[in-house]
TIDOMAR-862866 format. One record per residue: residue number from 1; x, y, z of N, C-alpha, C in turn. Coordinates in Angstrom, 2 decimals, always signed. Layout:
BEGIN
{i NUM, npx X, npy Y, npz Z, capx X, capy Y, capz Z, cpx X, cpy Y, cpz Z}
...
END
This chain:
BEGIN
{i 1, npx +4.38, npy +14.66, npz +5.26, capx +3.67, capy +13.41, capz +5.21, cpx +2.61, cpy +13.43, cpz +4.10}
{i 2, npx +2.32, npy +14.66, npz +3.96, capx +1.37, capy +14.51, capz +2.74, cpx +2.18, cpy +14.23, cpz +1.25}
{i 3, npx +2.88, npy +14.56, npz +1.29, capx +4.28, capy +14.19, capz +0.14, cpx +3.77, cpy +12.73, cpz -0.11}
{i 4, npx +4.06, npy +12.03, npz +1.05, capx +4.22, capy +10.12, capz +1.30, cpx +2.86, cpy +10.07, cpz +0.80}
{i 5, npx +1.21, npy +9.93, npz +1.21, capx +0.59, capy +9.73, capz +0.73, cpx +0.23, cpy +9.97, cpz -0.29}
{i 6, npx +0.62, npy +11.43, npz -1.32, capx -0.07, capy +11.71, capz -2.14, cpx +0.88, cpy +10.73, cpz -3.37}
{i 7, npx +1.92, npy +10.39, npz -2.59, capx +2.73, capy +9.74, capz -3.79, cpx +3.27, cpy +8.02, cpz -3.40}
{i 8, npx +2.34, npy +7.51, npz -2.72, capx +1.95, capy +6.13, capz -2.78, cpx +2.35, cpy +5.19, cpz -4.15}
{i 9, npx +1.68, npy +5.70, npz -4.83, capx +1.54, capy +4.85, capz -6.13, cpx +3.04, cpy +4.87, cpz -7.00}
{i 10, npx +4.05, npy +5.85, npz -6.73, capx +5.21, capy +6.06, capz -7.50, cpx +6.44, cpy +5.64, cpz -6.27}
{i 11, npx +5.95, npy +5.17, npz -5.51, capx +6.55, capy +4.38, capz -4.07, cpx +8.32, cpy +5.19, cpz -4.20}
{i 12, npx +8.27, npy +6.59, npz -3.49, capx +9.50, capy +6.71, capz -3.95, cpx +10.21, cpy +5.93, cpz -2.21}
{i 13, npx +11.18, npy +6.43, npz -2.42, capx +12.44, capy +6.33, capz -1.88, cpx +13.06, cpy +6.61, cpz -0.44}
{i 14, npx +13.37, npy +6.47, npz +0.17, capx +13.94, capy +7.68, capz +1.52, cpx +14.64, cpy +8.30, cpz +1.38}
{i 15, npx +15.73, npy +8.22, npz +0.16, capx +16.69, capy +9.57, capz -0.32, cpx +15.94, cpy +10.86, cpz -0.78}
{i 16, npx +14.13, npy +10.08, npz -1.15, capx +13.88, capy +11.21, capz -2.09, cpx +13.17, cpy +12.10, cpz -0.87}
{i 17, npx +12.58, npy +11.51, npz +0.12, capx +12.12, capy +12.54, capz +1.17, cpx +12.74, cpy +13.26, cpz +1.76}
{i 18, npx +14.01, npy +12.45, npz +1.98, capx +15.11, capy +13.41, capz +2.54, cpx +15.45, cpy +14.39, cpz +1.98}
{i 19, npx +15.65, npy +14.48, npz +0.25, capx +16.04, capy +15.70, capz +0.00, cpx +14.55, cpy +16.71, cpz +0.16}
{i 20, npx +13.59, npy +16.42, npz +0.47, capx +12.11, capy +17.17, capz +0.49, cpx +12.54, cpy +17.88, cpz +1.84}
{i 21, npx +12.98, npy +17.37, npz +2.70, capx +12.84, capy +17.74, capz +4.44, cpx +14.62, cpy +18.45, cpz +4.74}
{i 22, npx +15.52, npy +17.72, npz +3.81, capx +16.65, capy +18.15, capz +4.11, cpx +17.32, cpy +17.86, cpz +4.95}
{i 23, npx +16.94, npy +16.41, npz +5.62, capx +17.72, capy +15.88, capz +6.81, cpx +18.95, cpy +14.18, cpz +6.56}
{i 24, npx +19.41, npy +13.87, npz +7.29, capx +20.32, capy +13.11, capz +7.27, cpx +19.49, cpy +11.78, cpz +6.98}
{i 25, npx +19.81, npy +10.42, npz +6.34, capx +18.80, capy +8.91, capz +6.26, cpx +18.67, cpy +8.88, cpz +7.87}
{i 26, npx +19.75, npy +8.86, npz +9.11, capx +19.61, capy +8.73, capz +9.97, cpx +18.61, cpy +9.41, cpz +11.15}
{i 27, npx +18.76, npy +10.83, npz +10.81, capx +17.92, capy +11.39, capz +11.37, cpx +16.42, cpy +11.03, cpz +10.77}
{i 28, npx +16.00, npy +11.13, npz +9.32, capx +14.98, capy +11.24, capz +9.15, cpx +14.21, cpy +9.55, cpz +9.19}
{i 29, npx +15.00, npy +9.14, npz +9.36, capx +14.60, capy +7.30, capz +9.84, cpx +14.09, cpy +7.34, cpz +11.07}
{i 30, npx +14.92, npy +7.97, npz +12.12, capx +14.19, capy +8.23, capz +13.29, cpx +13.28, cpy +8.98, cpz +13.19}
{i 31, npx +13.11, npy +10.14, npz +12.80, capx +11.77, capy +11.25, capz +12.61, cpx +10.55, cpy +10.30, cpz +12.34}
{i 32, npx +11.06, npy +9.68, npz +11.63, capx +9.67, capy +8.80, capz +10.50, cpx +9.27, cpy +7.91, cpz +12.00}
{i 33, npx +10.30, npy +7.15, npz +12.43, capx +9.57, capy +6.19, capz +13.34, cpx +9.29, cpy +6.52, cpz +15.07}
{i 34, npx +9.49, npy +7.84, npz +15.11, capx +9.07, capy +8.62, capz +16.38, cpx +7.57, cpy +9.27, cpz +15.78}
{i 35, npx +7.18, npy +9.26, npz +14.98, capx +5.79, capy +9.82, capz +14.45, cpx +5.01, cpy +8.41, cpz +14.17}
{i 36, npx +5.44, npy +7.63, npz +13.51, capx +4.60, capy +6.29, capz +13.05, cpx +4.81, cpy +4.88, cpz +13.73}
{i 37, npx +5.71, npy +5.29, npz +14.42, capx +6.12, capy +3.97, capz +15.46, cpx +6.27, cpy +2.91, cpz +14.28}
{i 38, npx +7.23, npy +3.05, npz +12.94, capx +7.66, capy +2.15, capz +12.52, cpx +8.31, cpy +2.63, cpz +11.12}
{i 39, npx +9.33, npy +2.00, npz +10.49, capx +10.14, capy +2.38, capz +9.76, cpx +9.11, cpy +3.37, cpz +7.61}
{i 40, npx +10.21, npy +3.47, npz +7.33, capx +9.40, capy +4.42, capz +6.45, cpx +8.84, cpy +3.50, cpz +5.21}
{i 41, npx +9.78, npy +2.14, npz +4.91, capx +9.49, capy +1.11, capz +4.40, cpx +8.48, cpy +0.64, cpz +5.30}
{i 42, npx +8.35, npy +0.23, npz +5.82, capx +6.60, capy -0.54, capz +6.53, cpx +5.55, cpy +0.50, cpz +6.44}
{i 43, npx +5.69, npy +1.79, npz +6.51, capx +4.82, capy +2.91, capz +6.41, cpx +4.48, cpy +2.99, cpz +4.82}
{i 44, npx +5.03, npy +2.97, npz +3.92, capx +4.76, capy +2.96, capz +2.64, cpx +4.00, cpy +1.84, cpz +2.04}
{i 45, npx +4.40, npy +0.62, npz +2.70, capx +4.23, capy -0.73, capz +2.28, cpx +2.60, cpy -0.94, cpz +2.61}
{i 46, npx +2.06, npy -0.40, npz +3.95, capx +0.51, capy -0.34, capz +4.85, cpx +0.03, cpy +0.55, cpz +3.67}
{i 47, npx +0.34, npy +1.71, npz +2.99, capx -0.31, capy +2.78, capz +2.17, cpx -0.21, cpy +1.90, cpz +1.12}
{i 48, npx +0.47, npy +1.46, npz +0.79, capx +0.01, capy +0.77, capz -0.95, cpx -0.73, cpy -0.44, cpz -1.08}
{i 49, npx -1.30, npy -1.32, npz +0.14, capx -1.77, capy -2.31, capz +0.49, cpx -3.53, cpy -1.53, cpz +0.66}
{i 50, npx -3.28, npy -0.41, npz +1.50, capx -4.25, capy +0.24, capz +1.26, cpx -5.15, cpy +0.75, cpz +0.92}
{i 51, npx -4.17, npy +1.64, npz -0.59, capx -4.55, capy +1.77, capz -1.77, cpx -5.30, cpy +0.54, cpz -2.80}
{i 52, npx -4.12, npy -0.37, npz -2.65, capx -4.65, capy -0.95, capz -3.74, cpx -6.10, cpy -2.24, cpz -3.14}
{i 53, npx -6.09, npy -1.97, npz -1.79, capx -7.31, capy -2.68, capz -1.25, cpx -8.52, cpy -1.85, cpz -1.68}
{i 54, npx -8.43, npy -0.53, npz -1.94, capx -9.62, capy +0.52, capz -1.94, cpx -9.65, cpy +0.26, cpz -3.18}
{i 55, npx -8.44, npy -0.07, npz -4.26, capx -9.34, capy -0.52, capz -5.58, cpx -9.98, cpy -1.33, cpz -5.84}
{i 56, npx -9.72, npy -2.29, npz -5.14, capx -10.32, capy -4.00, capz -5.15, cpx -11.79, cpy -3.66, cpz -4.87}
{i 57, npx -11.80, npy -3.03, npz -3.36, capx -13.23, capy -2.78, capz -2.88, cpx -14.12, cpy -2.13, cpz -4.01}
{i 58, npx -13.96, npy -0.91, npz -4.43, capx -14.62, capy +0.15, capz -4.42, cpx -14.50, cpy +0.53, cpz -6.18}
{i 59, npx -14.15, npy -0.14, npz -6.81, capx -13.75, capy +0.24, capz -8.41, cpx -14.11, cpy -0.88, cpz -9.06}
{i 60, npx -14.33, npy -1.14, npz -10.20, capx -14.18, capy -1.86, capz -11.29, cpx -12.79, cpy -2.53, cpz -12.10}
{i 61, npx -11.78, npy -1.73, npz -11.65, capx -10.54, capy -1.98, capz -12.21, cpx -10.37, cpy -3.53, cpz -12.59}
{i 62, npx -9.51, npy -3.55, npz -13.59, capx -9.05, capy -5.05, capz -13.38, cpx -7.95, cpy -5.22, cpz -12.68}
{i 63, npx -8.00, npy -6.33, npz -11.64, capx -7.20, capy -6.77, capz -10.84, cpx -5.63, cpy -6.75, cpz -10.86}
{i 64, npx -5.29, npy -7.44, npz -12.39, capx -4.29, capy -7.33, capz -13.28, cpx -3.56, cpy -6.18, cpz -13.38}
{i 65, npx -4.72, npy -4.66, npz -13.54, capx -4.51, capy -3.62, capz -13.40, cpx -3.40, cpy -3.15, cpz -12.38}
{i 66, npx -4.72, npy -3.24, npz -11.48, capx -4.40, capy -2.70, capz -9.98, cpx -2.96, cpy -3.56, cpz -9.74}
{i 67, npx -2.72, npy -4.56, npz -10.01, capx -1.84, capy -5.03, capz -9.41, cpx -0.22, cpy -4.14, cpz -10.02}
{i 68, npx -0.31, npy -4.44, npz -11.39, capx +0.85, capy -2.71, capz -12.08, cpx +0.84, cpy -1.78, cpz -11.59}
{i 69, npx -0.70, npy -1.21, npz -11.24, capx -0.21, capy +0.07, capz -11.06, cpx +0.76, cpy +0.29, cpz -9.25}
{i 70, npx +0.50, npy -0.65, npz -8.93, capx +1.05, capy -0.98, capz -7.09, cpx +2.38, cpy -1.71, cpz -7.24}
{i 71, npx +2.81, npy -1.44, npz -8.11, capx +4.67, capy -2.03, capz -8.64, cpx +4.91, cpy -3.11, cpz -8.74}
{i 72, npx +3.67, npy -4.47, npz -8.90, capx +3.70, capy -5.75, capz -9.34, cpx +4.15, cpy -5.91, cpz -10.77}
{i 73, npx +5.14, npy -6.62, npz -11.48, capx +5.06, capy -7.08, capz -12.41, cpx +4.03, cpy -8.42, cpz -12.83}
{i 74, npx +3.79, npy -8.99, npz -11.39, capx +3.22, capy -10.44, capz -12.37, cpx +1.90, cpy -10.38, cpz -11.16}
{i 75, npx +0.78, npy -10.43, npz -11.81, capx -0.07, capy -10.76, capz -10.52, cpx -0.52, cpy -11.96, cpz -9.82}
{i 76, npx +0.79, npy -12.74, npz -10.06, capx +0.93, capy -13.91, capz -9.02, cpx +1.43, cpy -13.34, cpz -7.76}
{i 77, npx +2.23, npy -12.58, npz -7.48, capx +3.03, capy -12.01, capz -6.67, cpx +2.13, cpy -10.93, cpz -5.92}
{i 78, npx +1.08, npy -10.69, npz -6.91, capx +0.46, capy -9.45, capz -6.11, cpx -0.87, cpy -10.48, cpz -5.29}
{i 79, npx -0.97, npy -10.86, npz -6.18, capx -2.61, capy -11.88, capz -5.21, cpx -1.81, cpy -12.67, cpz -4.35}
{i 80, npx -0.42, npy -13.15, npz -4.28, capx -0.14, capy -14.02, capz -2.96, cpx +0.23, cpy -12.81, cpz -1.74}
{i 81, npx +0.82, npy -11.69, npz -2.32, capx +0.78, capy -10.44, capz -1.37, cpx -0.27, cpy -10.29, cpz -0.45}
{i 82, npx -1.59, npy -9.80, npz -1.20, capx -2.78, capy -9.95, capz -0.81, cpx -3.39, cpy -10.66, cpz +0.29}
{i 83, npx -3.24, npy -12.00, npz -0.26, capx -3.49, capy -13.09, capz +0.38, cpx -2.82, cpy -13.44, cpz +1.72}
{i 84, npx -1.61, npy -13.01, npz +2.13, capx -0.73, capy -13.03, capz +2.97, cpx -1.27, cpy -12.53, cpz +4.11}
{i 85, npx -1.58, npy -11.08, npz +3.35, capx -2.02, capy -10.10, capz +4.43, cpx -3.09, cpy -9.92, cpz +4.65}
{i 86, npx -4.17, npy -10.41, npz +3.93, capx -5.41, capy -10.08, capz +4.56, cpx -5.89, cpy -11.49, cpz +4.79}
{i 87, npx -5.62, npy -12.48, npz +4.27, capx -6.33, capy -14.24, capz +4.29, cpx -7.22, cpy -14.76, cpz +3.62}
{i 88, npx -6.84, npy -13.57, npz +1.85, capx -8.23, capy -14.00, capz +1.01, cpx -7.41, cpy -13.17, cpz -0.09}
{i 89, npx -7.58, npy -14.24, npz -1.65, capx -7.47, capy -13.37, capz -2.91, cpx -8.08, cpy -12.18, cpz -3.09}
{i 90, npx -7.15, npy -11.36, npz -3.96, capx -7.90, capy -10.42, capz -4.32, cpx -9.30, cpy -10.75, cpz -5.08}
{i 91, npx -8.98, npy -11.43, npz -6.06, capx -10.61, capy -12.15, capz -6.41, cpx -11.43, cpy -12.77, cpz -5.68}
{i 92, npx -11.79, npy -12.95, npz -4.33, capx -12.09, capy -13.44, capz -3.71, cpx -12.71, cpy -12.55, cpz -2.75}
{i 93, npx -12.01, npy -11.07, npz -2.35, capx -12.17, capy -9.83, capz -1.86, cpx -12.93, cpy -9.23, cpz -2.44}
{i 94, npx -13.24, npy -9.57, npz -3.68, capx -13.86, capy -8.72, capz -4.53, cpx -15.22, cpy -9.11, cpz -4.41}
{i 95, npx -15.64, npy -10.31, npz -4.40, capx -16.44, capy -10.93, capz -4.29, cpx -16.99, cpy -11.06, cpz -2.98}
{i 96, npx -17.01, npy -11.03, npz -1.71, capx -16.80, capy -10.95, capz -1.13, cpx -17.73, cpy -9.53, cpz -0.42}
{i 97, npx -16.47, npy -8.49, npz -0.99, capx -17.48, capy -7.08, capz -0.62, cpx -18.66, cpy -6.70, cpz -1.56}
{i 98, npx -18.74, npy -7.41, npz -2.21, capx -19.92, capy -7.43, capz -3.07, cpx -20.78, cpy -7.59, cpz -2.90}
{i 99, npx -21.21, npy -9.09, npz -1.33, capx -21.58, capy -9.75, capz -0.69, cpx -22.08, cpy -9.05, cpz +0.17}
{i 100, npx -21.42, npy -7.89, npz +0.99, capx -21.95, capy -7.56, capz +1.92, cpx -20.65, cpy -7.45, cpz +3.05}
{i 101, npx -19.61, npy -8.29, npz +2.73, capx -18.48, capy -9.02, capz +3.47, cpx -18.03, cpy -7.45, cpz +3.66}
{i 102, npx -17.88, npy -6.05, npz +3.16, capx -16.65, capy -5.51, capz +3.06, cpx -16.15, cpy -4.62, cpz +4.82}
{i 103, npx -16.92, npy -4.93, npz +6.03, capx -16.55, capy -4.85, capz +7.04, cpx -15.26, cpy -5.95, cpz +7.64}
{i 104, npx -15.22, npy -7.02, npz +6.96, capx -14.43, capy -7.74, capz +7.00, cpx -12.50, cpy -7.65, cpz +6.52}
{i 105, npx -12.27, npy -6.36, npz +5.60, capx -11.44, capy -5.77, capz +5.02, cpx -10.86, cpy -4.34, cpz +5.45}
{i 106, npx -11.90, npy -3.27, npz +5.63, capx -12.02, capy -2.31, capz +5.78, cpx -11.62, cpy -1.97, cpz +7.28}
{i 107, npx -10.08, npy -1.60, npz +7.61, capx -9.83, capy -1.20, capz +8.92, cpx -9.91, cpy -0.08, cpz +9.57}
END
């Protein structure tokens, strides 16, 4: 599992863990969701939402940035992501914890 987090940002694969652990997609699909109570795609997907929320918060980055480096090509797609899931632009988040707001984000 430390594999999965430390490599968030290069969002690999489930073939590629599998060959790390050496088990079957089937077996290790179940492994994954008998430990996380949910598939390895939704587990990856919470870590890079994560991530790239802790840049928003806590960095200077540009948004634009952050949004590439989290496998967005266009950051329309990444701020409606955003927005989906938490109920506020990333520019808006930003602003926001700036404010004082960032208990409002921070789970």
């Amino acid at each position: 599992m430390k594999f999965m987090i430390e490599n968030t940002l290069s969002y690999p694969k489930s073939k590629d863990f599998r060959k790390i652990v050496a088990s079957s997609k089937q077996l290790f699909e179940m492994k994954v969701k008998s430990v996380f109570n949910r598939s390895l795609k939704s587990f990856c997907d919470e870590l890079k939402f994560k991530n790239a929320m802790y840049e928003i918060c806590f960095t200077q980055k540009n948004i634009s940035d952050i949004s590439y480096d989290h496998g967005y090509s266009e950051l329309s797609s990444f701020s409606r992501s955003i927005k989906a899931r938490y109920g506020y632009s990333p520019r808006n988040i930003r602003k926001m914890t700036k404010g004082g707001f960032l208990h409002l984000f921070i789970q």
